[in-house]
C-alpha positions, 0 to 999 in steps of 0.5 A: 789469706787470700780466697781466690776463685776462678773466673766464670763467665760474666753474669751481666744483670738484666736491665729493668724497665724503669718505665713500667716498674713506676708505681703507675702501672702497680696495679690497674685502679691508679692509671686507669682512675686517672685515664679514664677521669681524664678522657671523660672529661675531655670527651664530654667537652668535645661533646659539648661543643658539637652540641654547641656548633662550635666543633664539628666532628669526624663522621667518616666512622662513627656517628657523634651521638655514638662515640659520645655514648661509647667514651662515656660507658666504655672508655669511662665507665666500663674501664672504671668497673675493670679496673676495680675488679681486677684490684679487687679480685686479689682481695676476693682470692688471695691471689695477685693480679696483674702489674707492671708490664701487663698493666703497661701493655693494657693502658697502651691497648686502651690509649690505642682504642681512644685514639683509632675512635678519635680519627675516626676512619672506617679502618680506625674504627675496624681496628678499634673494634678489634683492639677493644675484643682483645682488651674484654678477653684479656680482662676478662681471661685475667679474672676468670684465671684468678676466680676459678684458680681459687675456686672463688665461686661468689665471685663467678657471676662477673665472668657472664655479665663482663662477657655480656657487657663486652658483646654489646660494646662490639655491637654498639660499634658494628651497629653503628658503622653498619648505619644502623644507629638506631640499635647501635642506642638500644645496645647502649641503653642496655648496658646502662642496665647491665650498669644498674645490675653490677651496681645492685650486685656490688653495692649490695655488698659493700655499702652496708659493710663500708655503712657499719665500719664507718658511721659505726652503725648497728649491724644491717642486715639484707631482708632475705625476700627482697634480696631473693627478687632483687636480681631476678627481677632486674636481670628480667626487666633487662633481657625484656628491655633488649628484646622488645628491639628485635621482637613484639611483645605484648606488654613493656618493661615498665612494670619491671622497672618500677619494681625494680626500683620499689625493691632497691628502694627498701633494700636502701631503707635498711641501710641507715643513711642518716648516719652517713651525713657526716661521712664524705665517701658513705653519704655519697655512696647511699646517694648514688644507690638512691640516684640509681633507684630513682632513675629506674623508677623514672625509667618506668614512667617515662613509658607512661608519656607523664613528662619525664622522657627516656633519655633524661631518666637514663642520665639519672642513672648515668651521671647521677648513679654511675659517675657518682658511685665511681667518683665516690669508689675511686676516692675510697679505694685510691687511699685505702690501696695504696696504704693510706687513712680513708680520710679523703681531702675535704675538696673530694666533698666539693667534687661530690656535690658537684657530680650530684648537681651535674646529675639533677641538671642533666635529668630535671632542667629539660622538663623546663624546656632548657636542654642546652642548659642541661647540657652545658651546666652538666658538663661543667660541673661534672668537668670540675668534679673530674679536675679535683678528683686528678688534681688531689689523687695524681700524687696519691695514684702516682708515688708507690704504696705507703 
């Protein structure tokens, strides 16, 4: 017996965007991590040819000095940091972040950015300045939803320091092309801080948590005291720094600085090293934290005319700190995100070293009076730490999770 049915209107399935179904734009961390790699690389080697006379740069907008500063921090590093919160806030809240046509609509805004700063016009760089406010607010309006939804209040101290590090990001770029360069530096010298405070915050932590589950160590435990001054202390240190531009004040954030430095010193005292020699994305992590230690304290000298200049202990914390930590972070989170054993390719170690050579190149070769040395050995070897990272983790960030 037949079951026969009326006929209704014909529901015709809606079409799907293959596009932004790829496992691409899953989640932010895989086409931010390859995007931003990728446009460090090629930023600093544009860089480097300017530096060389062999490229001569659009001045219509911003300077070169500044574009440099602005791709490393922001269209790099800063991206870098988004994107790892906003995958790991759904850790830190049970609740989903964005995907597919957010993540799309995001990277097309951040791609939009690169290229406006590239012509580098003054409307480009008004239109990218604009583009770059609405990219913060949405980044930071997707977490604030997600950390206050959930009550998650640990994690609300983020939505102060992203906000503070987007309003000098604007600053840096309206400064500038107002020709004010010189607080246009001072802003951007504030965030590398602003970097060293998110570090402390972040890898405070996860690195001794990452320390006992991979090197199979003995609890560590964080001295309370020094947990207590760490941030207060930094956060001072910083806001004397930002404001020693626009006012005079009768001391400097030297003093600071150097404590600072002493505190994180301790606090990486206690978190057993040694036993992650042998473990590829711990010992880069420790090293990182000890990179961002030393800078700071190399910072605080470099007010002390001893030899070592603001500039080369600044590149300390931001090649050897910041490019380190993020090399050594994507690394770890590339696999465990997307299923797989955090047993990384031996190659990542390779990329390590060398993202730790580029580091001591750029802070120590200019003491010996070899500057362009410095420049060009950096670039190279933080330019193949970058090829390596693309070329083992493209297939890894690109097919869906395992």
């Amino acid at each position: 017996m037949l079951n026969i049915i009326e006929p209704t209107k014909q529901q015709v399935p809606l079409k799907k965007n293959k596009l932004v179904e790829h496992a691409f734009f899953d989640l932010l961390f895989r086409s931010y991590f390859i995007l931003a790699t990728l446009i460090s690389a090629i930023s600093l080697l544009i860089w480097l040819a300017y530096l060389n006379g062999a490229y001569v740069m659009v001045e219509y907008g911003l300077s070169p000095l500044i574009w440099h500063i602005h791709e490393m921090l922001f269209g790099f590093a800063a991206t870098i940091a988004v994107a790892f919160i906003l995958t790991a806030v759904q850790t830190w809240t049970g609740l989903a972040s964005i995907r597919g046509t957010a993540v799309f609509s995001l990277v097309i805004l951040w791609c939009a950015i690169r290229v406006l700063l590239w012509i580098n016009t003054e409307l480009t760089v008004q239109l990218a300045i604009a583009a770059q406010l609405a990219w913060w607010l949405t980044t930071i309006g997707v977490f604030t939803r997600l950390v206050v939804k959930s009550h998650n209040r640990r994690n609300y101290l983020f939505i102060p320091l992203l906000s503070i590090m987007a309003m000098t990001n604007i600053g840096i770029l309206i400064a500038d092309i107002q020709g004010n360069i010189g607080l246009a530096q001072h802003f951007a010298k504030s965030v590398v801080l602003l970097f060293t405070l998110l570090m402390a915050i972040v890898g405070g932590r996860v690195i001794p948590f990452f320390t006992v589950n991979g090197a199979k160590t003995a609890a560590i435990n964080n001295h309370p005291l020094i947990e207590r001054l760490l941030l207060p202390i930094a956060i001072l240190g910083i806001i004397v720094f930002l404001a020693g531009y626009f006012v005079t004040l009768p001391f400097t954030p030297a003093t600071l600085m150097i404590l600072s430095s002493l505190l994180h010193f301790a606090r990486l005292s206690r978190w057993r090293s040694i036993s992650t020699l042998r473990v590829t994305l711990l010992w880069s992590l420790h090293l990182a934290y000890f990179f961002m230690s030393l800078g700071l304290f190399l910072l605080g000298l470099s007010y002390f005319d001893l030899g070592i200049t603001f500039s080369s202990a600044l590149h300390l914390i931001t090649v050897g700190a910041i490019g380190l930590m993020i090399l050594s972070m994507m690394s770890r989170v590339s696999l465990g995100h997307t299923g797989r054993l955090l047993q990384p390719n031996k190659m990542v170690s390779v990329a390590l070293i060398a993202m730790s050579l580029a580091a001591l190149a750029r802070t120590f070769l200019p003491l010996f009076e070899l500057p362009l040395l410095a420049w060009q050995l950096s670039t190279v070897l933080w330019c193949f730490a970058c090829t390596i990272f693309i070329k083992i983790y493209w297939p890894i960030l690109t097919t869906a999770k395992i």
